[in-house]
MIFI-94294 format. One line per field, with one value per residue (C-alpha): residue number from 1; residue in three letters; x, y, z. Coordinates in Angstrom, 2 decimals, always signed. Layout:
BEGIN
n c(NUM, ...)
res c(ALA, ...)
px c(X, ...)
py c(Y, ...)
pz c(Z, ...)
This chain:
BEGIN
n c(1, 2, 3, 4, 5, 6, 7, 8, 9, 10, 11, 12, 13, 14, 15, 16, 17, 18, 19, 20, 21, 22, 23, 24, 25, 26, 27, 28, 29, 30, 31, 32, 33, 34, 35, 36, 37, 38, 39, 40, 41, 42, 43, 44, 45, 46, 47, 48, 49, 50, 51, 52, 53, 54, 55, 56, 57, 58, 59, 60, 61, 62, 63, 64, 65, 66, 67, 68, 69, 70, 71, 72, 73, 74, 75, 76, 77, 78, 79, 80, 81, 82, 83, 84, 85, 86, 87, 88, 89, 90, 91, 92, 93, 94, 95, 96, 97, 98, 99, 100, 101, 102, 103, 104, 105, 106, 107, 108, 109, 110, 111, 112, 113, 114, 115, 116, 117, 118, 119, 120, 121, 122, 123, 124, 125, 126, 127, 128, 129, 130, 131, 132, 133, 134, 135, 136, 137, 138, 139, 140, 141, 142, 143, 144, 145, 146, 147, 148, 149, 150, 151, 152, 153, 154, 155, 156, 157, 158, 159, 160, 161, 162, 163, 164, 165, 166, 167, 168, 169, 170, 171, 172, 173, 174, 175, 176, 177, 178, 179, 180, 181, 182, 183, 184, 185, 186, 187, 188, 189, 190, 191, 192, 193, 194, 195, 196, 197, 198, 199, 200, 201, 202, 203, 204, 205, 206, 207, 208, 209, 210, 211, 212, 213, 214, 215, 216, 217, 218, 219, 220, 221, 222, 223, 224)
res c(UNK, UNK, UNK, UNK, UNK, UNK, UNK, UNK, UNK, UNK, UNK, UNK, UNK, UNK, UNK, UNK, UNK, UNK, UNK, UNK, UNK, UNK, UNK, UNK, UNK, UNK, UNK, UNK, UNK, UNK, UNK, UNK, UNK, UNK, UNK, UNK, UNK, UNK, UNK, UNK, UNK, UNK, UNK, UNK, UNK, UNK, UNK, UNK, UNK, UNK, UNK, UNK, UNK, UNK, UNK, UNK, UNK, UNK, UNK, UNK, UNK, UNK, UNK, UNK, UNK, UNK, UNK, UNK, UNK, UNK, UNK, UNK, UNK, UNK, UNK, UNK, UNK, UNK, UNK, UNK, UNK, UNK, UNK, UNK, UNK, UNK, UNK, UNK, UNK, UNK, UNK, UNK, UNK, UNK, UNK, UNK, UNK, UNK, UNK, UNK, UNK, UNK, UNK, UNK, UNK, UNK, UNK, UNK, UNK, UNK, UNK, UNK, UNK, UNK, UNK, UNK, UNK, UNK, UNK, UNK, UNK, UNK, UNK, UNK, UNK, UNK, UNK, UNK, UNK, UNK, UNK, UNK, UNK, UNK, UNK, UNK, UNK, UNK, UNK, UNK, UNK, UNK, UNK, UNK, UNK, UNK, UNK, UNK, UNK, UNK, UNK, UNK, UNK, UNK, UNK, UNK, UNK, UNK, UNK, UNK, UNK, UNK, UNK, UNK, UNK, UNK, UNK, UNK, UNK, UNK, UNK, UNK, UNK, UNK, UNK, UNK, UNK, UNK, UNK, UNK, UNK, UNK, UNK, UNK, UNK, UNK, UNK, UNK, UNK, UNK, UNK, UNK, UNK, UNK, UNK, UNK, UNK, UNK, UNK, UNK, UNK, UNK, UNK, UNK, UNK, UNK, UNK, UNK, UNK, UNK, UNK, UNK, UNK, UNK, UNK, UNK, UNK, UNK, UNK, UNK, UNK, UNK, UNK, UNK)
px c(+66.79, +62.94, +61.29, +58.19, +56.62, +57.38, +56.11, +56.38, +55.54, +55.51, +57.22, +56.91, +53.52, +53.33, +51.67, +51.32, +51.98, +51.63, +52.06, +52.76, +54.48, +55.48, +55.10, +54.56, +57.15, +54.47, +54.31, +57.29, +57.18, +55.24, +54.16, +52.94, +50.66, +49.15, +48.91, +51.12, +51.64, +50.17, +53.54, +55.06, +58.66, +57.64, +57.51, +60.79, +62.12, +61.04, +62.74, +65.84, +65.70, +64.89, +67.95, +70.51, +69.48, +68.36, +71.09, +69.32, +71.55, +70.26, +66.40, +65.65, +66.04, +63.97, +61.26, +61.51, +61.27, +58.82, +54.69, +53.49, +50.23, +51.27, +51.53, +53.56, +56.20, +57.56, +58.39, +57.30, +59.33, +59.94, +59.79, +60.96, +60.79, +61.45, +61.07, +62.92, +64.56, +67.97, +69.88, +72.55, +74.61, +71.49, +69.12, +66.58, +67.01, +64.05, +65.35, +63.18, +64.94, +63.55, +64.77, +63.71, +64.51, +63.62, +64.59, +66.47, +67.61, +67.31, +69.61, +68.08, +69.27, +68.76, +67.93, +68.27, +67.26, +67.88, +66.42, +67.07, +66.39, +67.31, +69.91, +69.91, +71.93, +70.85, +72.46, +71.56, +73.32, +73.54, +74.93, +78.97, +80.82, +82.54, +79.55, +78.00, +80.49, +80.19, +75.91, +76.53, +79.03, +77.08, +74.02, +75.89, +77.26, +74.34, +72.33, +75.47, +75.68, +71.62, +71.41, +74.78, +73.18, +74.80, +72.66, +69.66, +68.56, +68.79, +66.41, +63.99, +63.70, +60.53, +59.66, +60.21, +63.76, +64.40, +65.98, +68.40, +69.85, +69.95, +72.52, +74.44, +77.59, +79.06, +75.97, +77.77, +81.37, +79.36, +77.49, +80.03, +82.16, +79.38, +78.72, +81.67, +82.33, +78.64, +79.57, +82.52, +84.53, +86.88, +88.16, +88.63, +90.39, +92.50, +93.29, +93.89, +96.42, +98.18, +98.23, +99.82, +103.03, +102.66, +103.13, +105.11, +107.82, +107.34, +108.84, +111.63, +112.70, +111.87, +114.05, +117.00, +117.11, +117.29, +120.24, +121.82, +120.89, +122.64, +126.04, +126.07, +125.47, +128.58, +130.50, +129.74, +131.27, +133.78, +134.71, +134.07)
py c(-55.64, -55.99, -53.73, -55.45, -53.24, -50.32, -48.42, -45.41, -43.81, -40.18, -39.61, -36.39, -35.85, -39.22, -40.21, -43.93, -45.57, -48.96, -50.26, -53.07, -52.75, -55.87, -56.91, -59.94, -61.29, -59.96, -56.27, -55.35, -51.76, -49.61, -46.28, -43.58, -40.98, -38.11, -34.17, -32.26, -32.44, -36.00, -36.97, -39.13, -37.38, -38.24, -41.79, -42.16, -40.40, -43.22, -45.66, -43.95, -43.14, -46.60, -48.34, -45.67, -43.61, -40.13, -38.63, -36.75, -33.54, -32.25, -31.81, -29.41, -31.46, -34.15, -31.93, -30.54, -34.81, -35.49, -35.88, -31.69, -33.55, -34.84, -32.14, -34.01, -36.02, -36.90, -40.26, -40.91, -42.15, -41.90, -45.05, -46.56, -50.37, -52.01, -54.85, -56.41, -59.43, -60.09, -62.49, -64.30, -66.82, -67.53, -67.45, -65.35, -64.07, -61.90, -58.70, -56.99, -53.23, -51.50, -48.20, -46.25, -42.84, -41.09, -37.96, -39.09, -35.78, -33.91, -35.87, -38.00, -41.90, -44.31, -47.91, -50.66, -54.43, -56.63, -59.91, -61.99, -66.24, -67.10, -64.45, -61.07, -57.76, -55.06, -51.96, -48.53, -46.34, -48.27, -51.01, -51.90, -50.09, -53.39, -55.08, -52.03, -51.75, -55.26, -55.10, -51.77, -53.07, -56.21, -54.30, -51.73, -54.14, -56.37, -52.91, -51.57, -55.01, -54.89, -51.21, -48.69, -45.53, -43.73, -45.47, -45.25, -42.01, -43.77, -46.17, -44.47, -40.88, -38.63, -38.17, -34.28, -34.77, -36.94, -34.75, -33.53, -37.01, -37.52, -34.49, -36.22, -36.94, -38.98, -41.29, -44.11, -43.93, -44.37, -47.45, -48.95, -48.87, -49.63, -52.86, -53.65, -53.55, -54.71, -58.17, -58.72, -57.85, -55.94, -59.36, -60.80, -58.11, -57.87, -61.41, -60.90, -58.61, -60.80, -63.77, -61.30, -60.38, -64.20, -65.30, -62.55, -63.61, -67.06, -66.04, -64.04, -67.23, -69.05, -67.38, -66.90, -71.25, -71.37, -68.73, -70.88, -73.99, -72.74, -72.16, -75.22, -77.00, -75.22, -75.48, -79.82, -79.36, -77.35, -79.95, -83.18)
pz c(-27.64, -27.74, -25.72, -24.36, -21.16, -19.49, -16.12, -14.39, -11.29, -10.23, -13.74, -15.39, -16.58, -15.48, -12.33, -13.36, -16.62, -17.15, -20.93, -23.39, -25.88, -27.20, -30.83, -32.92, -35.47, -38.47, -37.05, -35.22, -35.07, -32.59, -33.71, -30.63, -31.62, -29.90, -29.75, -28.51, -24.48, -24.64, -23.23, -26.66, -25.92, -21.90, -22.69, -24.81, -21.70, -19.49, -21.34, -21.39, -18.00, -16.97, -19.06, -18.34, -15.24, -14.43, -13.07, -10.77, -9.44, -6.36, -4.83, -7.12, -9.90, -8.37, -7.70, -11.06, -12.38, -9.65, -10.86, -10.57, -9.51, -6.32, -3.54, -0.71, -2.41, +1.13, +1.59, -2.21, -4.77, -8.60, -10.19, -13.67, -14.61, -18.00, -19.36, -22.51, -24.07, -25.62, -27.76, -25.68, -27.49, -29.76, -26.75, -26.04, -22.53, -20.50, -18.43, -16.12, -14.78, -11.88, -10.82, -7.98, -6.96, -3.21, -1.24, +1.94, +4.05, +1.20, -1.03, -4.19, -4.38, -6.50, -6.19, -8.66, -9.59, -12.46, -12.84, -15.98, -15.90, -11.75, -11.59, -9.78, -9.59, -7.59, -5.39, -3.54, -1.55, +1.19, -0.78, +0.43, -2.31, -3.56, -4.03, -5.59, -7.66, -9.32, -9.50, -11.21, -13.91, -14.52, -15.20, -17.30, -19.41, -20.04, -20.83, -23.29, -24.79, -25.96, -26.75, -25.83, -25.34, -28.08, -30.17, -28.14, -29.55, -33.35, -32.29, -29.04, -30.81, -31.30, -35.08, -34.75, -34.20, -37.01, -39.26, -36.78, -36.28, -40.38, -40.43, -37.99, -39.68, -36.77, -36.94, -39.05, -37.51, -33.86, -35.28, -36.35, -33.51, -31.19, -33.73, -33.49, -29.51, -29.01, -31.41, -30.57, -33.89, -31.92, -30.33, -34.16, -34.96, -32.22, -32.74, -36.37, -35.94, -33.73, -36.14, -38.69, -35.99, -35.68, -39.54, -39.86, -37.33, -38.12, -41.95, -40.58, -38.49, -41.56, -43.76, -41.15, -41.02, -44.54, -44.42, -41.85, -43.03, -46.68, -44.88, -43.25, -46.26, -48.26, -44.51, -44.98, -48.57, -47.91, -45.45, -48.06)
């Protein structure tokens, strides 16, 4: 996953936000900088919320996410949009990620669009659940197959907290079963372990002819 542009709207500290960050193949890595309060950890925290959600709770809690700057949120809405590419079959596919979060009667909802090549996925909460329920998987999967969010924090993380994830000892066990799931080894390994039941029944069958194929042979001179 390259992570190319990101905005937000009514975010946080964050009334709008509007910024590219894409990078050429000589200097691929973005640095923020800023004092403290300038909203670096804010930003990382628009990413994340844009790829996996913000699991808003209740009003509170949107109120609490909601711009402090804007005194009548009525009828307002958070937003979050993303935009990044990924490898597909050794093809480099764009992904644009909108999600928008309002107040209806009190209740926070959540609305959400993917568009990648001609193709889109998108659902809400007035979206029929079975439909919903296939715009939500797509989108999960195409988001877990660029960047699972047990990772995320390993590669979207504030430099303060950098020597917490170092002590992590779980960090290399959960990269490499993430690697694993997000390649595709688990298939090859799955299917390895079937071609070893395979070769291995294939020599007890083996073995069991030549047994019988021994006693018929002494059987056809017994006979002679």
């Amino acid at each position: 996953m390259l992570i190319q542009h990101i905005h937000a709207e009514n975010y946080k500290t964050y009334l709008a936000l509007d910024l590219d960050i894409s990078v050429r193949n000589e200097r691929p890595i973005v640095l923020i900088g800023g004092m403290n309060g300038g909203g670096k950890t804010t930003l990382f925290d628009a990413i994340y919320g844009a790829l996996y959600g913000l699991k808003i709770k209740n009003e509170r809690h949107f109120r609490e996410v909601f711009n402090s700057g804007v005194k009548d949120i009525e009828g307002k809405t958070i937003v979050l949009e993303i935009t990044f590419t990924g490898m597909v079959i050794n093809n480099i596919v764009p992904y644009k990620l909108k999600r928008t979060y309002a107040l209806i009667k009190g209740k926070p909802v959540e609305n959400v669009t993917m568009n990648f090549g001609a193709n889109t996925f998108s659902y809400g909460p007035f979206t029929p659940p079975r439909e919903k329920s296939f715009s939500e998987t797509a989108i999960n999967r195409i988001i877990n197959a660029n960047l699972p969010s047990e990772l995320s924090n390993y590669f979207l993380f504030d430099a303060m907290k950098t020597s917490e994830l170092v002590k992590d000892e779980k960090i290399n066990t959960l990269i490499k079963e993430n690697i694993k799931q997000v390649m595709g080894f688990n298939k090859y390994e799955q299917l390895e372990a079937i071609s070893r039941e395979m070769l291995k029944n294939a020599k007890a069958n083996r073995l069991d002819n030549e047994k019988k194929r021994k006693e018929y042979n002494k059987l056809q001179a017994d006979k002679n």
